[in-house]
C-alpha positions as CSV (number, residue, x, y, z in Angstrom):
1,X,0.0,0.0,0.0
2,X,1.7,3.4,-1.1
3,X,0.3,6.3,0.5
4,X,1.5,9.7,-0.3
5,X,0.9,11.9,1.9
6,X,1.7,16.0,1.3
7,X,0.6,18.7,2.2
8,X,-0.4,19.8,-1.0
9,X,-2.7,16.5,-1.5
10,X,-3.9,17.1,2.0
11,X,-4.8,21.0,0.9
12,X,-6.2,19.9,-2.2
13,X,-8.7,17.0,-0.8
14,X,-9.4,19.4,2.4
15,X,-10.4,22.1,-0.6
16,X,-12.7,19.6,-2.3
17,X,-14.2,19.0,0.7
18,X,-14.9,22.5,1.2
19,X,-16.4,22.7,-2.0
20,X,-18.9,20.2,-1.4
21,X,-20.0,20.9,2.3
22,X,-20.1,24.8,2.0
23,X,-23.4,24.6,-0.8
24,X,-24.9,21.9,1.5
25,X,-24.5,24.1,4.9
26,X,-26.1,27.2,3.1
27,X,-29.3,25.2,1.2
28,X,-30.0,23.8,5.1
29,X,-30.2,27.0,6.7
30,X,-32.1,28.7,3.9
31,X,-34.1,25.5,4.5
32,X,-34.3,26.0,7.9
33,X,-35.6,29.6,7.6
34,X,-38.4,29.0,5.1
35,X,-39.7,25.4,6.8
36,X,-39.1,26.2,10.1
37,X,-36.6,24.8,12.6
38,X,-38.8,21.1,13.3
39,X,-37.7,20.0,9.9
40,X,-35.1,17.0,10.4
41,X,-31.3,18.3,9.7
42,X,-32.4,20.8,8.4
43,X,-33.8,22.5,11.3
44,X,-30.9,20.8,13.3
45,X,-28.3,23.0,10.9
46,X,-30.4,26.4,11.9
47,X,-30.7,25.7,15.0
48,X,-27.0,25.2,15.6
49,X,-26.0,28.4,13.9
50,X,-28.5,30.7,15.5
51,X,-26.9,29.3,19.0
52,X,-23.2,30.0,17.2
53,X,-24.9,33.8,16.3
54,X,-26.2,34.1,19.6
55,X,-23.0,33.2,21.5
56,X,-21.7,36.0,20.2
57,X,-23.9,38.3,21.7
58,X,-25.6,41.7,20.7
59,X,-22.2,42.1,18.2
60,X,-23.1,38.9,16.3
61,X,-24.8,40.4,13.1
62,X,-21.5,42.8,13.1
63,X,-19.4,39.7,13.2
64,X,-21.4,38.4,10.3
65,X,-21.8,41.0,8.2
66,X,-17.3,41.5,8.8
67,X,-16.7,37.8,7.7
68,X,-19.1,38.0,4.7
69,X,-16.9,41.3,3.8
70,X,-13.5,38.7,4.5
71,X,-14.6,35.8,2.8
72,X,-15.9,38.2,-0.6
73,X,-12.2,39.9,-0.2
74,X,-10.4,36.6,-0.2
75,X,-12.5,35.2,-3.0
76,X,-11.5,37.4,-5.2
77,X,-7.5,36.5,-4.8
């Protein structure tokens, strides 16, 4: 059994996966917000983020609106 193991194989299968899970995490909460939060996983997905949100306190739609700004910036590189 070869393996190969480098970091850039590691990157690229870790971006993949990213690729793939990213789509599936925002169709669940849009989900989530037009069915409502009893609908299985999906509601399980919204519920989980709206405790993440609400962790961060009063600030939290600051510190979301600041990584939507990031994450457009560093898309465009």
């Amino acid at each position: 059994m070869n393996f190969k193991f480098t970091f850039a194989g590691i990157t690229a299968l870790l971006n993949k996966l990213t690729k793939i899970l990213i789509p599936l995490v925002v169709v669940s909460l849009l989900l989530g917000i037009l069915m409502g939060t009893d609908t299985p996983f999906v509601g399980d997905v919204y519920k989980n983020v709206s405790s993440i949100v609400a962790m961060l306190g009063e600030d939290g739609l600051l510190v979301l609106v600041s990584l939507i700004i990031i994450l457009a910036y560093l898309k465009k590189e």
